[in-house]
Kinemage of the C-alpha trace (Angstrom):
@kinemage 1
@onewidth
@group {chain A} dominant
@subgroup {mainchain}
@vectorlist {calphas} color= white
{ca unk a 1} P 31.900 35.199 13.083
{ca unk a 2} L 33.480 38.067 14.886
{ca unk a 3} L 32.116 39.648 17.826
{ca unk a 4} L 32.265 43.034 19.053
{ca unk a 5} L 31.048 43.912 22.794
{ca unk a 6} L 30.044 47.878 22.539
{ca unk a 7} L 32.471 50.133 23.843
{ca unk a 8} L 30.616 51.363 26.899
{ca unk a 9} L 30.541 47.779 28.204
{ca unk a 10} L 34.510 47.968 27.709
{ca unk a 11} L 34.048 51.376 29.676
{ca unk a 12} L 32.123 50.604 32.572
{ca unk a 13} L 33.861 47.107 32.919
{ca unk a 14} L 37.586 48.923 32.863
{ca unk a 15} L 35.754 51.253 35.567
{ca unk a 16} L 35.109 48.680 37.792
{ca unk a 17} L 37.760 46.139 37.258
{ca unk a 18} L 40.727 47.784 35.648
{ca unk a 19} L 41.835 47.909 32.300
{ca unk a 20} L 44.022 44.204 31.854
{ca unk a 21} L 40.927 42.502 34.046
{ca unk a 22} L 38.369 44.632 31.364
{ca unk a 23} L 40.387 43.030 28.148
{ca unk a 24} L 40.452 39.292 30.192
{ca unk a 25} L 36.719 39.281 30.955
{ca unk a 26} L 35.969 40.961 27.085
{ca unk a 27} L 37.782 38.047 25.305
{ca unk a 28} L 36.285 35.549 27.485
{ca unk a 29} L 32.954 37.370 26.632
{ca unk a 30} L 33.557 37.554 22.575
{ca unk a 31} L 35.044 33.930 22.893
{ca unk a 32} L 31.413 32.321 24.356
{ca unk a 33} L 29.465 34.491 22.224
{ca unk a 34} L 31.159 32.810 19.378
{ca unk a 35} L 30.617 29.468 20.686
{ca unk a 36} L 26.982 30.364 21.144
{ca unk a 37} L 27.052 31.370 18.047
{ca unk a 38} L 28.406 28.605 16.485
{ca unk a 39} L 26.556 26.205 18.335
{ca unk a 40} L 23.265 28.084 17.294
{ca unk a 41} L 24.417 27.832 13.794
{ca unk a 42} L 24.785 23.994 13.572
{ca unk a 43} L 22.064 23.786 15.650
{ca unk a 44} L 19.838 25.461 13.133
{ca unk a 45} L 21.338 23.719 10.266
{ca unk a 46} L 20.934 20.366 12.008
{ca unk a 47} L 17.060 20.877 12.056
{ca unk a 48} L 17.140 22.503 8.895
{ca unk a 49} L 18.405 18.636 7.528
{ca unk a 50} L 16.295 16.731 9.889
{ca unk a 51} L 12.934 18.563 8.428
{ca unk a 52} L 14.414 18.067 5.321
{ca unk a 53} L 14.684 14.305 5.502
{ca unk a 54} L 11.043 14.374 7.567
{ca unk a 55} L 9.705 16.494 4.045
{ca unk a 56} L 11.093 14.645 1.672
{ca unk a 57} L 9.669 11.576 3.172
{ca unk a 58} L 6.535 12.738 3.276
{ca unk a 59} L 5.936 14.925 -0.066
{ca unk a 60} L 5.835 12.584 -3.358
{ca unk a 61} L 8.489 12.595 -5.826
{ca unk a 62} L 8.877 12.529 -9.732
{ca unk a 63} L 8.960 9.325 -9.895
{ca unk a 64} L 5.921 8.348 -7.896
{ca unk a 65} L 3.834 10.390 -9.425
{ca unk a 66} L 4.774 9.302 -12.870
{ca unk a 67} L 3.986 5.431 -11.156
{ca unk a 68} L 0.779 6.554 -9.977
{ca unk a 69} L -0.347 8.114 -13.712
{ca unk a 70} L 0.405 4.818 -15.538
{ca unk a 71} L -1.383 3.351 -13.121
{ca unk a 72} L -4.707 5.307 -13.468
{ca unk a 73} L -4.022 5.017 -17.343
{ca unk a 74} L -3.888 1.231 -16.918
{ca unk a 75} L -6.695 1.452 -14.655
{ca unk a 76} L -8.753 4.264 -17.144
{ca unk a 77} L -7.572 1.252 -20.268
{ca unk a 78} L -8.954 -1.479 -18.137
{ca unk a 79} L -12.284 0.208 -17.692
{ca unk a 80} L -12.936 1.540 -21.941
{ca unk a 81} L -11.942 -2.513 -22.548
{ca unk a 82} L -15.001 -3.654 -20.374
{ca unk a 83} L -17.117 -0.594 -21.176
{ca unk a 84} L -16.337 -1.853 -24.582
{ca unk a 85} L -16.986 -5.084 -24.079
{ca unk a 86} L -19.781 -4.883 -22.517
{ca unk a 87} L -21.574 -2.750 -25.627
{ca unk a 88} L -20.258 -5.273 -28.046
{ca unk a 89} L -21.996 -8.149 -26.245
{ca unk a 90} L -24.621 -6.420 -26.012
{ca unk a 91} L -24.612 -5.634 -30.261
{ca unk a 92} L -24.017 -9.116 -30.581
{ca unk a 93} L -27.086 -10.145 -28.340
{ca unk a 94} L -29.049 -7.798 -30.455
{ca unk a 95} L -28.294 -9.521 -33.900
{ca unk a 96} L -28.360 -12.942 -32.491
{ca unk a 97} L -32.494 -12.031 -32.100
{ca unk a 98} L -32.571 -10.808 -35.499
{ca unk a 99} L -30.921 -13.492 -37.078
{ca unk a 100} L -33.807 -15.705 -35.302
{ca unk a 101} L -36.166 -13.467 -36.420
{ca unk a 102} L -34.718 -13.606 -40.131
{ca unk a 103} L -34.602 -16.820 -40.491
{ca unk a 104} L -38.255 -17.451 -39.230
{ca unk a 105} L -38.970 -15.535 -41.908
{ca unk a 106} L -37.248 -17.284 -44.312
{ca unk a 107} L -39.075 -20.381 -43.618
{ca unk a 108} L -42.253 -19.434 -43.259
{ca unk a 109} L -41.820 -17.429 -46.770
{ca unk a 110} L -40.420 -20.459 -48.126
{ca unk a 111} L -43.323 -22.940 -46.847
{ca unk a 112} L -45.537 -20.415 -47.641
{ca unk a 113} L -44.569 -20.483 -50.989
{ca unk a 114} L -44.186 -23.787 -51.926
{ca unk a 115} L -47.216 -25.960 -52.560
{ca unk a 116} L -46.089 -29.201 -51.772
{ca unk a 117} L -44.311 -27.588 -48.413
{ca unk a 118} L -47.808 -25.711 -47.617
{ca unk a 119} L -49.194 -29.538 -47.921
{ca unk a 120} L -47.006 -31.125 -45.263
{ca unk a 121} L -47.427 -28.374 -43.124
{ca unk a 122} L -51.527 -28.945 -43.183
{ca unk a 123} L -51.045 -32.591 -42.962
{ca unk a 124} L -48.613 -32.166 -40.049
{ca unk a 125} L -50.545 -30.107 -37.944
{ca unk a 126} L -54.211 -32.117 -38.949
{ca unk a 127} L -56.311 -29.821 -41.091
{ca unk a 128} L -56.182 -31.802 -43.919
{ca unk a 129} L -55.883 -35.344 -44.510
């Protein structure tokens, strides 16, 4: 970028060191300004790319994020399959008992019916002979 020094610096330094010495010490002036400048400018870009880098490394992407979700829906699937399974063995538990129960039934309605089974069972267990 250009630089300008303000003309009363041009003034006072042709004052006190001539006009030709004034224009020398001005361009030498103007020239390190600009290589301040410059220097400041990569500089500045140079940690604008390192915090960059340091940011990106940091902060999550697309892409992980889209890992992470399939794995809390695998996780979430995991967890309804053994919520699941547990109520079904649980169902399962429940009509195993009633099927016991059921068929208790059953054969005390059939003994109970049946003359000749309502005879064995006194015989068997001694009330008659």
């Amino acid at each position: 970028m250009i630089t300008t020094l303000p003309i009363e610096i041009l003034y006072l330094l042709e004052e006190k060191i001539g006009k030709e010495e004034a224009k020398k010490v001005s361009s030498a002036i103007i020239a390190s300004l600009d290589v301040i400048e410059t220097k400041a400018n990569d500089t500045a870009l140079q940690k604008k790319l390192e915090l960059k880098d340091e940011l990106t490394k940091e902060l999550a992407t697309k892409a992980d994020i889209a890992r992470l979700t399939e794995k809390l829906e695998e996780k979430a699937t995991k967890a309804d399959l053994v919520l699941v399974e547990t109520k079904l063995e649980a169902k399962i538990d429940n009509l195993e008992l009633k099927m016991k129960l059921y068929f208790v039934i059953l054969l005390c309605a059939i003994f109970l019916s049946n003359p000749t089974a309502t005879n064995l069972i006194t015989k068997i267990i001694g009330i008659t002979k």
